[in-house]
C-alpha positions in Angstrom: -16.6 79.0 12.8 -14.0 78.6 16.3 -10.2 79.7 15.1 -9.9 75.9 16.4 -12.5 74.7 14.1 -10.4 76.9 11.1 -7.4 75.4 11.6 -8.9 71.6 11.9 -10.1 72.5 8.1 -6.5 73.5 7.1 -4.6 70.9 8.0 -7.1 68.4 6.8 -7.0 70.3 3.5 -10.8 70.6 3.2 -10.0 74.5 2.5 -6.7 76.5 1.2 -4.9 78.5 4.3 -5.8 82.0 4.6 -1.9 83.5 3.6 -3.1 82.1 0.1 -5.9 83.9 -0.4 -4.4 87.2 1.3 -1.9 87.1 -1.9 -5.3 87.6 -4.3 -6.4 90.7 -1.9 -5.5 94.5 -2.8 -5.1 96.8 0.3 -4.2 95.7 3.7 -6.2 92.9 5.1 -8.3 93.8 7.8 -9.9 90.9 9.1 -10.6 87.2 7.4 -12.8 84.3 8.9 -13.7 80.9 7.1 -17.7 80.5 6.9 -19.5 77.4 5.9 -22.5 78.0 3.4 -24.6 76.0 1.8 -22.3 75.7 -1.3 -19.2 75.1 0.5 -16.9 76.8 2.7 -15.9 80.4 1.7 -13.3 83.0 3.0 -14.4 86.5 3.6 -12.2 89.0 3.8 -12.6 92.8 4.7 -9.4 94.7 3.4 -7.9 98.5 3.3 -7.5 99.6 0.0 -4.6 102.7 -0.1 -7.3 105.1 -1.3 -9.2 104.4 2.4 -12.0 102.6 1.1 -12.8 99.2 2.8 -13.9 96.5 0.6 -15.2 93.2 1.4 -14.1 90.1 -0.5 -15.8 86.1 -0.6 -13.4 83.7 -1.9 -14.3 79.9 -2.5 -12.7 77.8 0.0 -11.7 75.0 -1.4 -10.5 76.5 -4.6 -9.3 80.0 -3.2 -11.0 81.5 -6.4 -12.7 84.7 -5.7 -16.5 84.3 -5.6 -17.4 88.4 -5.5 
């Protein structure tokens, strides 16, 4: 999904904004994009953990509740 396409979601409210769902993430948040599924919408996130380990988060996008 286009950055444009992410923010038309946003501020229609069909999904909660990223800086929500950043607050649920331990480590330094690398990179997050907004994917549409079959279920829904969903937030993945790739973050930094302090121990250098990179771990990959999917978070329901309507809900922000964490998925896996």
């Amino acid at each position: 999904m286009t950055s444009k396409a992410q923010r038309r979601e946003i501020r229609a409210g069909h999904v909660v904004p990223p800086g929500q769902i950043s607050q649920n993430i331990s480590g330094d948040v690398l990179k997050m994009r907004l994917c549409r599924t079959a279920g829904g919408p969903v937030w993945q996130a790739t973050a930094l953990q302090r121990n250098g380990r990179v771990v990959g988060y999917v978070f329901d996008g309507r809900t922000g509740r964490r998925i896996r």
